[in-house]
C-alpha positions in Angstrom: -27.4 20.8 -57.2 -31.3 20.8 -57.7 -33.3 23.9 -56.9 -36.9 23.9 -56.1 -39.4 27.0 -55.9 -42.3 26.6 -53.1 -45.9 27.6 -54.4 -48.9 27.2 -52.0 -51.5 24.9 -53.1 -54.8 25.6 -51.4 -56.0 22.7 -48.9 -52.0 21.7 -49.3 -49.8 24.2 -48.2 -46.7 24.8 -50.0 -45.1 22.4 -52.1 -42.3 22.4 -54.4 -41.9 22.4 -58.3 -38.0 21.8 -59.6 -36.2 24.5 -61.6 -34.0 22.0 -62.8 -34.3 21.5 -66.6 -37.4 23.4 -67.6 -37.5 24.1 -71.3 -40.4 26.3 -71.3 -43.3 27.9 -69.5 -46.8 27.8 -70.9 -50.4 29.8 -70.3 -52.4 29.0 -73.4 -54.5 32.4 -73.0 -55.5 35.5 -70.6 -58.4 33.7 -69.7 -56.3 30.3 -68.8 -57.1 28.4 -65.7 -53.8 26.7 -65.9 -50.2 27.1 -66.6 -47.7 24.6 -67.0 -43.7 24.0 -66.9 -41.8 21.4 -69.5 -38.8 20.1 -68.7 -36.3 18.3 -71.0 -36.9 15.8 -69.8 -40.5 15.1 -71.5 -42.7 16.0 -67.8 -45.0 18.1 -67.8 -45.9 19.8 -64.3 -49.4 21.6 -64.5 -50.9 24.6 -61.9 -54.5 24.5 -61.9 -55.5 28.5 -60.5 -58.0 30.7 -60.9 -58.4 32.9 -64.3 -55.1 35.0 -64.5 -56.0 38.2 -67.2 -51.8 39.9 -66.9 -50.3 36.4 -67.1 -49.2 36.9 -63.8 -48.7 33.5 -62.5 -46.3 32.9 -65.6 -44.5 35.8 -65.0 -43.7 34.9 -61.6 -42.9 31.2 -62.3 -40.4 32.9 -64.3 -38.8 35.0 -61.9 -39.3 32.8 -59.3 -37.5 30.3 -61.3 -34.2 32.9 -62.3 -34.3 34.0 -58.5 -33.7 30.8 -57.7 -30.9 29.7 -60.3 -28.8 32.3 -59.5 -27.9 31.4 -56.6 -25.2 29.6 -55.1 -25.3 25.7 -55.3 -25.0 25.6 -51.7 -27.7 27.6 -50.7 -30.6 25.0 -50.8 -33.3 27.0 -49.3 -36.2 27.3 -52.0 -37.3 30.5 -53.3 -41.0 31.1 -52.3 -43.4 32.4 -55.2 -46.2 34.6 -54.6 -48.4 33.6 -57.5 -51.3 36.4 -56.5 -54.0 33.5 -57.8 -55.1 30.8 -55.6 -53.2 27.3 -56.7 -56.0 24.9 -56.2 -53.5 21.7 -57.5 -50.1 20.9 -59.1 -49.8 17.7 -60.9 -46.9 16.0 -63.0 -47.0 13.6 -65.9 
C-alpha cells in the first residue's frame, strides 16, 4: 500500500510527497535552500525552503518518512511533518 507524508507548502497548504521507494535524501550543504528525495525509480522530488543551518528539514523528512512506514498497511492516514522552515514549493521530475 502507498504511504504519503503531508508537508505544508506556503500559498499551497499541505500536499503530499510518497515514501514509497525513496533511495536517498539529499541537502547539498548547511546553507542549502533545498532538499530533495530519490526514488528508485529515477524521480527526483525537490523542497525549495528557507536556509536550514542543523539540517533540520532532512532530518525530519527522514523521520517523517520511518513514522510513516511503520505503520500498518491499512492505516492510510499520512503522517504530517513539521519541517520548522517555510516550504515555499515542491516539484517532481
Amino acid at each position: 500500500m502507498e504511504k504519503f507524508i503531508k508537508v505544508t507548502v506556503t500559498g499551497l497548504g499541505q500536499q503530499l510527497v510518497s515514501v514509497s521507494g525513496v533511495k536517498l535524501i539529499d541537502e547539498a550543504s548547511a546553507t542549502a535552500t533545498a532538499t530533495t528525495i530519490h526514488y528508485a525509480d529515477g524521480t527526483v522530488t525537490t523542497l525549495t525552503h528557507a536556509a536550514d543551518a542543523n539540517f533540520s528539514v532532512l532530518l525530519a523528512l527522514q523521520n517523517a518518512m520511518q513514522q510513516a512506514l511503520i505503520k500498518p498497511w491499512t492505516d492510510l492516514v499520512p503522517v504530517e511533518v513539521d519541517l520548522n522552515v517555510a516550504v515555499s514549493n515542491i516539484a517532481n521530475s
